[in-house]
C-alpha positions in Angstrom: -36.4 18.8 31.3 -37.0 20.1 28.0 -35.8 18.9 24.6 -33.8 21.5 23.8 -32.0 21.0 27.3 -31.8 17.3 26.8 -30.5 17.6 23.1 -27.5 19.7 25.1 -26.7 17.4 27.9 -26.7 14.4 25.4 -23.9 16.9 23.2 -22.1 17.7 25.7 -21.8 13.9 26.7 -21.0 13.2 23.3 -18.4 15.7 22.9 -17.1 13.9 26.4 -16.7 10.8 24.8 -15.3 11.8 22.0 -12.0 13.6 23.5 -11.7 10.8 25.7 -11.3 8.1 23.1 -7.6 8.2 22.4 -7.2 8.4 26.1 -8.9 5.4 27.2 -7.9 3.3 24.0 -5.6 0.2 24.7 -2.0 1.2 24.7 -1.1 -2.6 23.2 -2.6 -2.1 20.4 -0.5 -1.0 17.3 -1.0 -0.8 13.6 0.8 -3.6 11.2 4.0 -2.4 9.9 4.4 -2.0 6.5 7.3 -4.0 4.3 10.6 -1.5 4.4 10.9 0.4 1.9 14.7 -0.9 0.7 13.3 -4.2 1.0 10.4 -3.9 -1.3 11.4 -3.8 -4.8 7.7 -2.7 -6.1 7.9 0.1 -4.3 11.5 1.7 -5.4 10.8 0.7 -9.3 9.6 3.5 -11.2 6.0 4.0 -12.2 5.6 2.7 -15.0 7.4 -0.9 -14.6 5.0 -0.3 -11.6 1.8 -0.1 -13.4 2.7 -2.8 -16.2 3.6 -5.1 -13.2 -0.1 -4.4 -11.5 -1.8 -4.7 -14.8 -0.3 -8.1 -15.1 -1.0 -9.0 -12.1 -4.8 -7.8 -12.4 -5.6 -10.0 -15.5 -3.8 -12.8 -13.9 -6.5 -12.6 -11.1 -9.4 -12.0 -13.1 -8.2 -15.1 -15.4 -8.5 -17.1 -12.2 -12.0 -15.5 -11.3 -10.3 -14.5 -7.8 -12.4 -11.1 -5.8 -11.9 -10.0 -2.6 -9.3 -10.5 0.0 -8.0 -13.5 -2.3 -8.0 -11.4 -4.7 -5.8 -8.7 -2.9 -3.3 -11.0 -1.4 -3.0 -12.9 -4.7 -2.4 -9.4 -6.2 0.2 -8.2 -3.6 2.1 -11.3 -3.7 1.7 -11.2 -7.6 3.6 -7.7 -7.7 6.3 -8.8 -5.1 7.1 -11.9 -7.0 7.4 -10.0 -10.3 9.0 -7.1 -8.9 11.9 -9.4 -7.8 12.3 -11.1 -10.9 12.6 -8.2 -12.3 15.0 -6.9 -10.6 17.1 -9.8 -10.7 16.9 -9.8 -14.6 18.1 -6.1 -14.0 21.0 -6.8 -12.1 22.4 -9.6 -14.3 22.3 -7.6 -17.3 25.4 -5.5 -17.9 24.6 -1.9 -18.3 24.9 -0.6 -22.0 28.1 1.1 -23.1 28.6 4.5 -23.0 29.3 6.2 -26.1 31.4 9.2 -27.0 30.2 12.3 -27.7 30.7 13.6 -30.9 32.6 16.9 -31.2 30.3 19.5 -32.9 
């Protein structure tokens, strides 16, 4: 057999395989579900709380010299936490007044 022909056969095996995969994967396996949306209060707060929140959260971290996977879970747990203060300090302060409009 020639190379060329053997370079063939072994792409035409390859490309075998390759379709095959999703066929022959295990059907128990699934992905972990991420938090619901209505549940996670970092997610619906708008970007900027957002981004403060994270930046806190990131110097927090980098005070305690945490990298890695610590470092992510202390991070993600870090923005929960905050985010649910903060919306609890949201919804026991009364919403400002509205004033009336002035005639022009």
């Amino acid at each position: 057999m020639t190379f060329t022909a053997r370079m063939a056969a072994a792409a035409a095996a390859t490309a075998i395989l390759l379709a095959a995969g999703p066929a022959v994967s295990q059907p128990g396996l699934t992905l972990p579900s991420r938090p619901d949306a209505a549940t996670d209060k970092f997610a619906t707060m708008e970007k900027t709380a957002r981004r403060a929140i994270s930046i806190a959260c990131s110097k927090e971290a980098d005070d305690q010299g945490l990298k890695g996977k610590a470092r992510g879970k202390f991070r993600s747990a870090c923005k929960q936490d905050k985010a649910a203060a903060a919306a609890a300090a949201a919804a026991t302060t009364p919403a400002p007044a509205a004033s009336p409009d002035k005639p022009k």
